[in-house]
VOPAGU-2260 file (C-alpha; in pm, 1 decimal, decimal comma):
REM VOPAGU-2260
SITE   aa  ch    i         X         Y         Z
SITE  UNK   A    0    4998,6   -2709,4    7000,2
SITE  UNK   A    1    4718,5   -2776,8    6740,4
SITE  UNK   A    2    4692,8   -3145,0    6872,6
SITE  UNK   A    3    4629,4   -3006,7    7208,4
SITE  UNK   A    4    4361,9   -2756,9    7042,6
SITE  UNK   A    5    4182,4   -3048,7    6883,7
SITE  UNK   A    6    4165,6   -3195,2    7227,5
SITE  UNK   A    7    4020,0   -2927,4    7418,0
SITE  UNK   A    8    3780,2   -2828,5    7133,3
SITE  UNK   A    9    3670,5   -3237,1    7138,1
SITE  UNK   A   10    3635,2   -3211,8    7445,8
SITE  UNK   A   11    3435,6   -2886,0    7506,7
SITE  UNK   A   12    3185,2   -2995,8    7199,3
SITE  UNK   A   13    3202,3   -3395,8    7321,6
SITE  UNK   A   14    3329,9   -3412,1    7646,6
SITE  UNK   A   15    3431,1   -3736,5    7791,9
SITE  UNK   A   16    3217,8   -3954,8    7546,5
SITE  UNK   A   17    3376,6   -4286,7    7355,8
SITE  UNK   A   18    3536,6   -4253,8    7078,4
SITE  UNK   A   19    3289,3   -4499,0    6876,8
SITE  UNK   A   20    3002,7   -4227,8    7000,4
SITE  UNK   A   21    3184,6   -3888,4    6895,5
SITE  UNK   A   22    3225,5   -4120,0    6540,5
SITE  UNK   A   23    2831,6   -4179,6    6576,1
SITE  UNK   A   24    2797,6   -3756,6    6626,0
SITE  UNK   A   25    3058,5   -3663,0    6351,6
SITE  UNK   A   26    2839,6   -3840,8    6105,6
SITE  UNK   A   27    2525,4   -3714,2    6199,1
SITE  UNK   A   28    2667,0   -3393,8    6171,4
SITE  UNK   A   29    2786,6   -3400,5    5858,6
SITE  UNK   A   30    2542,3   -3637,3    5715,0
SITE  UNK   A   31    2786,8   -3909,8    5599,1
SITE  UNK   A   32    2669,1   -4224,6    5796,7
SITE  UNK   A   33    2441,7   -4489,9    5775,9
SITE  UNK   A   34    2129,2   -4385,8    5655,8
SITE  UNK   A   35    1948,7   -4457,3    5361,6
SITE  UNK   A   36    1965,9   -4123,3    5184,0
SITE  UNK   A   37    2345,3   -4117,7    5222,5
SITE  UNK   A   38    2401,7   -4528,2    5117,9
SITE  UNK   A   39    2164,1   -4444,6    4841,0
SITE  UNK   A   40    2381,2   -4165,1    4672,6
SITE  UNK   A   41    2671,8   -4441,4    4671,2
SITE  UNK   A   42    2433,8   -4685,0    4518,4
SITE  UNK   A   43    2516,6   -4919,5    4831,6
SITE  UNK   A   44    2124,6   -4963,0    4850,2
SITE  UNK   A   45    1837,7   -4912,8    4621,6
SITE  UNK   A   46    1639,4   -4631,0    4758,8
SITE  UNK   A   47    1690,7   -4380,9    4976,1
SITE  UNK   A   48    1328,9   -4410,1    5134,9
SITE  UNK   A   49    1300,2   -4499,2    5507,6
SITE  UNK   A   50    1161,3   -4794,2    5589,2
SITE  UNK   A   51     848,3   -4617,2    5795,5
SITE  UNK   A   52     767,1   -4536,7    5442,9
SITE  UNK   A   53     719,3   -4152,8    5531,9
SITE  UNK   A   54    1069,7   -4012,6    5343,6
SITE  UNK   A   55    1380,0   -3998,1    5301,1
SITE  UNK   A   56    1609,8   -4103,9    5565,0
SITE  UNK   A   57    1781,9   -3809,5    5649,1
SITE  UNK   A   58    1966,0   -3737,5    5982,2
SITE  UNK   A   59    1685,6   -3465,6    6025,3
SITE  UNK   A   60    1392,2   -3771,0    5964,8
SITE  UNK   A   61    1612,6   -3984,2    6193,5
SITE  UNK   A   62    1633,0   -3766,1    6484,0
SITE  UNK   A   63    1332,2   -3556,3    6465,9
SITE  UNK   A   64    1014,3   -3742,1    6268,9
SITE  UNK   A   65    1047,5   -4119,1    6210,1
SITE  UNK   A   66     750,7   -4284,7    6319,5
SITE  UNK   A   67     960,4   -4638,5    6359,1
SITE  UNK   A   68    1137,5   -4434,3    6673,1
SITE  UNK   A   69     852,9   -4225,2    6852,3
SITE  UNK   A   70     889,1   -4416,4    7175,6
SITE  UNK   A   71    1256,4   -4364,2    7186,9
SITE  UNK   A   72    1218,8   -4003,2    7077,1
SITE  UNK   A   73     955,1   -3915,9    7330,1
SITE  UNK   A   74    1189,5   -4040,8    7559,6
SITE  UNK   A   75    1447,5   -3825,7    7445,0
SITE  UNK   A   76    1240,6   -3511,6    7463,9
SITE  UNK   A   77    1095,0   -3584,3    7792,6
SITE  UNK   A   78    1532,7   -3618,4    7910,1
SITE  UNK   A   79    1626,1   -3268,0    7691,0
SITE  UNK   A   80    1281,5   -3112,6    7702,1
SITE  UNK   A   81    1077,3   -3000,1    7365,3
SITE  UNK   A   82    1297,9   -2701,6    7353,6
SITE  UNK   A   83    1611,6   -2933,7    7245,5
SITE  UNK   A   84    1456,4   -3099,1    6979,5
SITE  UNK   A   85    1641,3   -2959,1    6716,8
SITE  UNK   A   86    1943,0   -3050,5    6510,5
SITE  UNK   A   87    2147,4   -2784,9    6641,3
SITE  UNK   A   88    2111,6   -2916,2    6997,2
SITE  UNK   A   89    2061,4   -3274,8    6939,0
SITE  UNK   A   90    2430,9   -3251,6    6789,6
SITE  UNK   A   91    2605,3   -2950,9    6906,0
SITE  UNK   A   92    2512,4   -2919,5    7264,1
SITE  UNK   A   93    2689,2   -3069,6    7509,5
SITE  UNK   A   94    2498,2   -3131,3    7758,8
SITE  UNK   A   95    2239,6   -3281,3    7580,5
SITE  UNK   A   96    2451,5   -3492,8    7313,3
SITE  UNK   A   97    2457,4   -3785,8    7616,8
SITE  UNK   A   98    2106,2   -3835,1    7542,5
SITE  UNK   A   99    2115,9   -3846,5    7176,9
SITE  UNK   A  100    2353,4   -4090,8    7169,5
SITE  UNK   A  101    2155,8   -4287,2    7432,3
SITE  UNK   A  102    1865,7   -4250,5    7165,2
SITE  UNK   A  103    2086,8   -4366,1    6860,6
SITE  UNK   A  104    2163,6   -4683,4    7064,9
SITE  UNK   A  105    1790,0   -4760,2    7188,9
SITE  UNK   A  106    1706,8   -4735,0    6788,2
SITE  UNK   A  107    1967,1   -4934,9    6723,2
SITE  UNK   A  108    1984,7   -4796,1    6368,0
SITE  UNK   A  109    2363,4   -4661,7    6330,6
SITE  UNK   A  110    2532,4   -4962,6    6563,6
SITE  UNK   A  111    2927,9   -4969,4    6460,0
């Protein structure tokens, strides 16, 4: 019965997205993926700084301020609308997690 629980809560949260993309949300979610400020505490790279130069590249600075994506990201707020534009939504709504993951893939920044 719990497998069947995981399933329906996956796919209430995720719905029918690929398994590669609820791996891309997970992360996000919990912070551990590809970005500098998590490589950096692992000592996998030397600084934790975004290369826009503004911060630290945090899943917040990812999704919400990184000069390197505007286009993309005005993109995705024109698709979810300003109101969305949070990491609460971005990550946990399901209607709108579709078009974050279309924005991770038009960065091009956490490819698996």
């Amino acid at each position: 019965m719990s497998q069947y629980y995981g399933t329906t809560a996956r796919v209430k949260l995720y719905g029918m997205l690929q398994r590669r993309h609820v791996t891309m949300i997970a992360q996000l979610r919990t912070g551990h993926c590809a970005l500098n400020e998590y490589l950096h505490r692992f000592n996998i790279i030397e600084t934790p700084e975004c290369e826009c130069g503004a911060s630290k590249e945090t899943v917040d600075h990812f999704l919400l301020k990184c000069e390197l994506y505007d286009q993309e990201r005005d993109e995705l707020r024109r698709r979810v609308g300003a109101h969305a534009m949070n990491m609460s939504a971005l990550l946990g709504n399901p209607q709108i997690t579709k078009d974050t993951i279309e924005y991770i893939e038009k960065t091009g920044r956490l490819t698996l």
